[in-house]
N, C-alpha and C positions, 0 to 999 in steps of 0.2 A: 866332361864325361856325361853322357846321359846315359840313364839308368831308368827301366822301363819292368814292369810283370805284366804276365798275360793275365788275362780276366779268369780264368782256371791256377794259375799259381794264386792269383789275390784272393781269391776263395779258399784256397789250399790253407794258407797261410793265414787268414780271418779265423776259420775253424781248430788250428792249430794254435794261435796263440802268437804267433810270428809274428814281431816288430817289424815296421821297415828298417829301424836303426840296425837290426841285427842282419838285412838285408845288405846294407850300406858296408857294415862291418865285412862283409863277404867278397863284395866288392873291392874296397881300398885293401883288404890281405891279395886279390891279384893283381892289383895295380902296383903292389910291391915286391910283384915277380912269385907270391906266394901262392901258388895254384893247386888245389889237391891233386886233381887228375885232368890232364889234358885228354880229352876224347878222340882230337883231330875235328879239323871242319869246321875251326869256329868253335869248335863245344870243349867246354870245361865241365867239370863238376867239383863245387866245393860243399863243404861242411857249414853247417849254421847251428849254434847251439841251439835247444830247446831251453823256453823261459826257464830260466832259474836253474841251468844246469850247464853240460859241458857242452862242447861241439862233436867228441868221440861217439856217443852215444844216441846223437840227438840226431839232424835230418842233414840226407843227402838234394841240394839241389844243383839240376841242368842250368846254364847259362850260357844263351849266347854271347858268345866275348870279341871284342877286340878291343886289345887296349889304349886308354887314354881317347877311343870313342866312343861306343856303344856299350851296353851289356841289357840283355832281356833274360830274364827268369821268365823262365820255359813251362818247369818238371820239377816238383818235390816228391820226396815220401821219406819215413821215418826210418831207420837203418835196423829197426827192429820188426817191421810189417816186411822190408823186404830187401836183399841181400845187393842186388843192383840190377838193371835195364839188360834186357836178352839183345840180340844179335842185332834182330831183325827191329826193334825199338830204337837201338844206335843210329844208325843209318836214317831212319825217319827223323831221329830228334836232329843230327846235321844236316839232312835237306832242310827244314825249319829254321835252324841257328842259321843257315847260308842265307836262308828269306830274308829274315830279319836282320842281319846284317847288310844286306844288298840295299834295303829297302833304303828309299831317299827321302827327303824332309816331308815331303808333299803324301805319301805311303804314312808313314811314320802320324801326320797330322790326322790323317783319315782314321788308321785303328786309333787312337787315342778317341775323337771324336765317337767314333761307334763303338767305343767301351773295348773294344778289344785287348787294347793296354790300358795300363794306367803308367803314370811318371813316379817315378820315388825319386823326390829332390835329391841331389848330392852334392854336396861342397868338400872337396878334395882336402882344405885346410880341415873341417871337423873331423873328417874319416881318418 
């Protein structure tokens, strides 16, 4: 499974307080079928606790998914700044998740290289 954020989730998430472990944690719950909200398209959105608290209250993030290959963290925000993503934001955030999921090793090698992603290690047995 690789597991990727975009260079605006990593900042998101620096500013926020956000582990990658808590990241990781988000992951392996959909790799165990546990998915908050399927979008369609490649897109999920799950729950990620805020440090030192629950995951009800804490942030919502986009993710590109497919399972047992891919996942990119897209899109956060906190579930109290705002209720969820309008219409017309869905639709873009799935043409994005279809990118990055389409995208092949040689694509995948380049944004990493120009910072565009970063990797969050994951190991299937810790998660």
């Amino acid at each position: 499974m690789q597991v990727y954020k975009t260079k605006w989730l990593a900042r998101f998430a620096k500013n926020e307080g956000i582990a990658d472990a808590s990241l990781r944690t988000a992951i392996a719950r959909a790799e165990r079928g546990l998915v908050d909200v399927d979008l369609g398209g490649g897109l999920i959105k799950q729950r990620v606790a805020k440090p030192g608290k629950g995951r009800s209250g804490g942030y919502r993030m986009l993710i590109a998914y497919r399972l047992r290959k891919r996942a990119v963290f897209m899109y956060g925000f906190a579930k109290n700044e705002r209720a969820n993503i309008g219409a017309a934001e869905l639709l873009t955030a799935r043409e994005i998740a279809a990118s990055w999921l389409a995208a092949d090793a040689r694509q995948i090698a380049s944004a990493l290289g120009e910072g565009e992603l970063q990797e969050i290690p994951y190991d299937e047995e810790e998660a």
